[in-house]
Steps between C-alpha positions, in 0.01 A plus 500: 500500500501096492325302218377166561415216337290192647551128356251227654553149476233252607578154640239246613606196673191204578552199643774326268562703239638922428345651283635874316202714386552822284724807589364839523614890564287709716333807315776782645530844280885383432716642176564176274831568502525352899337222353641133549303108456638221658538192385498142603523146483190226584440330826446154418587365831188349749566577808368360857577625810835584605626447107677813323436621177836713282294809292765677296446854391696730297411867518518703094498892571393702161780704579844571763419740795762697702394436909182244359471251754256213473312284761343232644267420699199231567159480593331180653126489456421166612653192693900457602806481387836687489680683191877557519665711225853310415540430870310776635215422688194753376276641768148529364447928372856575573761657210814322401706678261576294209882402439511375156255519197508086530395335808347219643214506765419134696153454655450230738156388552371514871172372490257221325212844413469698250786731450502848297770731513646771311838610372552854463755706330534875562721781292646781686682786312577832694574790260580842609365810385824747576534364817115550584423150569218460747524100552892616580452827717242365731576202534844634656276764752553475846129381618504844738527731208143307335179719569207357329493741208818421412423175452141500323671712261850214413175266578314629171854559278624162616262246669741240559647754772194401737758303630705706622221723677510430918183342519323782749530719196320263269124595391251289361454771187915448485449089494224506259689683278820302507325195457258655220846513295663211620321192700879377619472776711289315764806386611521855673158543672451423856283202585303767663453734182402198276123602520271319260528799283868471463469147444210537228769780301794239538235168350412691241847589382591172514388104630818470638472753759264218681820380645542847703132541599373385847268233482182730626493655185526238261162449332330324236445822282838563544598200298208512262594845344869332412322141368248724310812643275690213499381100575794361557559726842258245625796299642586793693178484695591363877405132562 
């Protein structure tokens, strides 16, 4: 099985200054014990375009994992500019595995609008169950030896394996579910199986699955059901 943990960090940027707004986890059935927080220092810096900003993080794990691995990746919401992790340049939604529990991300502002963008840490720990791991088995399976039932079935003990399905064997019942349990899994649906329903499953688990839903389906009611809960996801709501 794998255990996850999600970490979201909000940054807003406006014209001349940065500005940090509160860190949140996403509501995933984890085991406290996987649990971590992340700390970090204030942005004071003002930034206009082309100017860089230092943030400084420093990753505190409740506990020490054999095989946990820990991640990084970044969402932009609104406007431009580019993220590099210690020299690394970040592509928007893709994974970087995380080198040290202290590190230093640089954002360079691109733009004079409004930016939003969020910084997102992930927690990855494999465990095998005498050597019945499905994350493990499958995702070593020659793709000629997948029939669909195989995979609905690792699908529903392990949804993160979506990814490892060939995509002709994917079903929308298979998608829904993956996402039901996790909304990262969006990552793994074909532009062509994001249907509104999809879409509406993967909002509701979380506001920042906006970033991986086409533009068609992006409504006002979408929004409204995540402002209703919580105000402040206002600023999350697309210029």
């Amino acid at each position: 099985m794998k255990t996850n943990l999600l970490y979201f960090i909000t940054f807003i940027v406006f014209v001349g200054g940065l500005f940090l707004t509160n860190s949140c986890s996403d509501d995933l059935e984890i085991e406290n014990d996987y649990g971590f927080t992340v700390t970090y220092l204030p942005v004071p810096k003002r930034l206009k375009t082309g100017e860089t900003a230092e943030i400084r993080f420093e990753l505190v794990r409740a506990g020490k994992y054999a095989n946990a691995k820990y991640y990084v990746r970044y969402f932009q919401y609104d406007g431009k500019g580019d993220l590099t992790l210690e020299g690394r340049p970040l592509t928007p939604n893709d994974g970087y595995e995380l080198r040290n529990e202290t590190f230093r991300m640089y954002y360079t502002s691109q733009c004079e609008e409004r930016q939003l963008f969020d910084v997102c840490l992930e927690h990855l720990k494999k465990y095998e169950r005498e050597g019945r791991d499905p994350f493990l088995l499958f995702g070593n399976m020659a793709e000629a030896l997948i029939t669909t039932e195989m995979a609905q079935l690792v699908v529903r003990l392990e949804p993160s394996c979506i990814q490892f399905v060939p995509d002709r064997l994917k079903t929308p019942e298979m998608c829904a579910e993956a996402i039901e349990k996790d909304w990262m899994n969006m990552r793994f649906i074909p532009e062509r199986m994001k249907t509104k329903e999809i879409c509406d499953i993967a909002m509701k688990r979380s506001i920042h699955a906006q970033q991986l839903v086409p533009e068609r389906f992006k409504t006002p009611e979408m929004y409204m059901q995540h402002v209703k809960a919580d105000g402040l996801k206002l600023e999350y709501v697309q210029q």
